[in-house]
C-alpha positions in Angstrom: -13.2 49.9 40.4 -13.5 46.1 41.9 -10.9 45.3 44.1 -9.9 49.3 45.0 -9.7 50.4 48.8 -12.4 53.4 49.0 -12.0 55.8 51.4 -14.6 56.8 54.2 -15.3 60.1 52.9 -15.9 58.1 49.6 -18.0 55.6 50.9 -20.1 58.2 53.7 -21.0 60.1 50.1 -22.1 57.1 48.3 -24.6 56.7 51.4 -25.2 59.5 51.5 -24.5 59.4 55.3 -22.3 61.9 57.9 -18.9 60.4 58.3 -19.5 60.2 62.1 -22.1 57.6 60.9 -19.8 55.7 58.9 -17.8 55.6 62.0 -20.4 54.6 64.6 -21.3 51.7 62.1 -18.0 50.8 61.1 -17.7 50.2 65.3 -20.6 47.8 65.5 -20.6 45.9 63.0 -17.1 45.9 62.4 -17.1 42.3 62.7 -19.1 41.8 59.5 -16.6 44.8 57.6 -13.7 42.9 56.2 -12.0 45.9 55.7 -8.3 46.7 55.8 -6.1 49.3 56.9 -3.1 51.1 55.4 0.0 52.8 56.7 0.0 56.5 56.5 2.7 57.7 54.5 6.2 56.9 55.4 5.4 54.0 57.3 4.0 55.8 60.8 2.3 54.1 63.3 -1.3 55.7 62.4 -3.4 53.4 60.1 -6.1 54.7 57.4 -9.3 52.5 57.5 -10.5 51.7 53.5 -13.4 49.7 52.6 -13.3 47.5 50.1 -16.9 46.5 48.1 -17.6 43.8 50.3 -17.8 46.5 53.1 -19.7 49.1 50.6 -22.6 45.9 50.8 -22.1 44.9 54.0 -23.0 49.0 54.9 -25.7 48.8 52.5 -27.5 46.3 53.6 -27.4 48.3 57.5 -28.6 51.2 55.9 -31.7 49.4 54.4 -32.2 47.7 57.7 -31.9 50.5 59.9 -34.3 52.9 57.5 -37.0 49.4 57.9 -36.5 49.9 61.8 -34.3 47.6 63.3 -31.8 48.6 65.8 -27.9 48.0 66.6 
């Protein structure tokens, strides 16, 4: 769906990738993730991270890099 918010249990399964990978990647290169948050429900203070396509690519492309060698 373009434009939906994907969760990270969504998007570690379409890498095929642990979600403590997704998270460790989501730290370093968060600067190249234009990804968005979301309230929990009922307007708490916790956030939900989501991942928009743009970030699906972005993490593509690291995965592909990292599998040629390349390092954080």
């Amino acid at each position: 769906m373009p434009g939906s918010l994907l969760r990270p249990s969504d998007v570690a399964q379409h890498l095929n990738i642990p979600t403590s990978t997704l998270r460790r990647w989501s730290y370093y290169f968060a600067d190249y993730l234009p990804s968005r948050t979301q309230d929990a429900e009922g307007g708490a203070a916790r956030t939900h991270r989501r991942y928009s396509d743009a970030d699906v690519r972005v993490l593509v492309e690291v995965k592909h890099l990292l599998a040629k060698g390349l390092t954080y």
